[in-house]
BADO-574153 format. One record per residue (C-alpha): residue number from 1; residue in one letter; x, y, z. Coordinates in steps of 0.2 Angstrom, whole numbers. Last residue first. Layout:
N
<r resi="NUM" resn="a" c1="X" c2="Y" c3="Z"/>
...
This chain:
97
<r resi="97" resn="x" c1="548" c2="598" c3="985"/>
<r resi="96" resn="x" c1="539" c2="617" c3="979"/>
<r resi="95" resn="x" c1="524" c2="621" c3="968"/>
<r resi="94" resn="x" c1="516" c2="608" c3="958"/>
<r resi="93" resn="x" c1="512" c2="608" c3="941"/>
<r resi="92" resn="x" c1="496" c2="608" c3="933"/>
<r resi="91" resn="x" c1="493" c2="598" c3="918"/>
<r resi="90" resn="x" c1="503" c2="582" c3="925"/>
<r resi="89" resn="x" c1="513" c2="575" c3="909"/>
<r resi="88" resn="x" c1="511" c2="561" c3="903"/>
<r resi="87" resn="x" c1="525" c2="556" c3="888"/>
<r resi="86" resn="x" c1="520" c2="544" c3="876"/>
<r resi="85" resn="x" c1="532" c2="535" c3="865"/>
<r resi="84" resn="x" c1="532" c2="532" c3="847"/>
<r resi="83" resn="x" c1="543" c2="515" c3="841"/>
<r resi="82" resn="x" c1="559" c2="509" c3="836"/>
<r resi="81" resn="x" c1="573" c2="520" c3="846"/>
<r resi="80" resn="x" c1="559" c2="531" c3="855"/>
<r resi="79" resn="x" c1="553" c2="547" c3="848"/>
<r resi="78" resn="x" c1="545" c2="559" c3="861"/>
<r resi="77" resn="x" c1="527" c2="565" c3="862"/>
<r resi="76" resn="x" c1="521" c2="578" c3="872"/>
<r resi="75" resn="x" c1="505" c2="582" c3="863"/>
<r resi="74" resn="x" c1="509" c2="601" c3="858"/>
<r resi="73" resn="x" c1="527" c2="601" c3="860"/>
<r resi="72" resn="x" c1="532" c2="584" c3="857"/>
<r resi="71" resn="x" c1="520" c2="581" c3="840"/>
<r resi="70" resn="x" c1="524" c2="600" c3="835"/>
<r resi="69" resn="x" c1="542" c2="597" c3="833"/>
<r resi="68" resn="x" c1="540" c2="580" c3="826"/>
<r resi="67" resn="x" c1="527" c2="590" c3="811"/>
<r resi="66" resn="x" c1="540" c2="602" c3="807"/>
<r resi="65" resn="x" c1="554" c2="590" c3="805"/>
<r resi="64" resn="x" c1="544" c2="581" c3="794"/>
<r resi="63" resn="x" c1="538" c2="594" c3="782"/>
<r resi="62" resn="x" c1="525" c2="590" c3="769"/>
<r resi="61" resn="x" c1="509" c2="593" c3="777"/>
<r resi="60" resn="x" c1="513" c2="606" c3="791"/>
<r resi="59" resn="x" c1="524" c2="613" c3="778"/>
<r resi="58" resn="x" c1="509" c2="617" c3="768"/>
<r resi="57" resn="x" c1="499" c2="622" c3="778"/>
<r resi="56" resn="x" c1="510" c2="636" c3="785"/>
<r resi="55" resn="x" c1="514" c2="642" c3="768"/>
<r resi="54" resn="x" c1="495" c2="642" c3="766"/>
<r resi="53" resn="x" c1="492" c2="652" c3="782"/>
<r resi="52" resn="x" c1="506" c2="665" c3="778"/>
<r resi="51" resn="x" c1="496" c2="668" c3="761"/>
<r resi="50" resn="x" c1="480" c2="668" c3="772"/>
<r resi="49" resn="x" c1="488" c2="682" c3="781"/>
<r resi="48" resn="x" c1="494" c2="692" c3="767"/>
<r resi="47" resn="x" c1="475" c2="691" c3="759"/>
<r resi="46" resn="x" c1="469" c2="698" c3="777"/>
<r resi="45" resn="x" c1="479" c2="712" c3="777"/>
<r resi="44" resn="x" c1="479" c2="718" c3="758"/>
<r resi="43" resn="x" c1="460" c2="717" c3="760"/>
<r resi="42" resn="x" c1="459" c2="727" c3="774"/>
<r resi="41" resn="x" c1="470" c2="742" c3="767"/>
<r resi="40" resn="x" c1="459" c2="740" c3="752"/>
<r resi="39" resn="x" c1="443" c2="742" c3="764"/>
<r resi="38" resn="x" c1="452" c2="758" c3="772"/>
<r resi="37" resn="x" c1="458" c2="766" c3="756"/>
<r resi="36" resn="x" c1="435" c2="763" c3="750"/>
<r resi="35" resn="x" c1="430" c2="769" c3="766"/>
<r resi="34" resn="x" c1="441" c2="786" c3="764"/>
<r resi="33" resn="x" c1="436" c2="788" c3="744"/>
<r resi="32" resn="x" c1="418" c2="782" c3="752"/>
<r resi="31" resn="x" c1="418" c2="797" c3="765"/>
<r resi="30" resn="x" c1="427" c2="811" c3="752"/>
<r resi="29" resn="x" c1="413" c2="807" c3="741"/>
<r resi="28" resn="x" c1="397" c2="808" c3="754"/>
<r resi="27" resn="x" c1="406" c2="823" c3="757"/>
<r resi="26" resn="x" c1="405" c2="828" c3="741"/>
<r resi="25" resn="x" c1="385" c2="826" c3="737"/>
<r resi="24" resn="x" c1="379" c2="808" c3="734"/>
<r resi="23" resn="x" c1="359" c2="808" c3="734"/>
<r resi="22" resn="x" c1="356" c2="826" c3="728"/>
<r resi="21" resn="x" c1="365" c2="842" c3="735"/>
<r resi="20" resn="x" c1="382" c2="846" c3="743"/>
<r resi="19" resn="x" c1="393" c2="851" c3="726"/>
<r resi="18" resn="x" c1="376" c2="854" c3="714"/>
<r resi="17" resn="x" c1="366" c2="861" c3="728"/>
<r resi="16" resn="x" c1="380" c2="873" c3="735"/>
<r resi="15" resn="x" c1="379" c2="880" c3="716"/>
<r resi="14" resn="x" c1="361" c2="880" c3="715"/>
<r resi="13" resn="x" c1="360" c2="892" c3="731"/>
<r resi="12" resn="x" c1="375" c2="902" c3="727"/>
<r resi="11" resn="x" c1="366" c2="905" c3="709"/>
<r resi="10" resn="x" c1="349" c2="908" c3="717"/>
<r resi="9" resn="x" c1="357" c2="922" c3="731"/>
<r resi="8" resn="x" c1="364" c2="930" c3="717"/>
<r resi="7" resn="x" c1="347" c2="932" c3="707"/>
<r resi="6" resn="x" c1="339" c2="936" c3="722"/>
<r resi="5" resn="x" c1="352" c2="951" c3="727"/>
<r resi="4" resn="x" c1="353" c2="956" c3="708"/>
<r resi="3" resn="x" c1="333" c2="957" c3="709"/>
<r resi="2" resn="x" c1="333" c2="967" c3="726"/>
<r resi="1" resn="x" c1="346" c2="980" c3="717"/>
């Protein structure tokens, strides 16, 4: 009777070894199969964005419109009848009359 109770207890023990034991058991598994979605989730991200960013590259080289849009917004630039003009602007602006 002791002998079967030893015997069983073994096979239990080398069977939980096999699934938990060693270097990568299965939840070391389950944690890189989770890692590994998360990282490919990541990837996906960051490739769309450098997709937009080329688009944007792009356009900011190529397309005129773009580039005198950004010109008065960002530096305050305004196209004269023959030549570029400068608009100065005060940085803070000034509350009431």
């Amino acid at each position: 009777m002791i002998k079967r109770l030893v015997v069983g207890a073994i096979v239990i023990g080398v069977i939980v070894y096999a699934l938990q034991g060693g270097e990568y058991g299965t939840s070391d598994l389950l944690r890189q199969r989770v890692r590994k979605r998360v990282v490919l989730a990541t990837i996906d991200t960051l490739r769309r964005q450098v997709d937009s960013l080329t688009r944007l590259k792009k356009r900011l080289e190529t397309d005129p419109v773009l580039q005198e849009r950004i010109a008065r917004e960002e530096f305050g630039m305004v196209r004269g009848e023959k030549e570029l003009l400068f608009r100065f602007a005060d940085s803070v602006r000034k509350s009431g009359p």
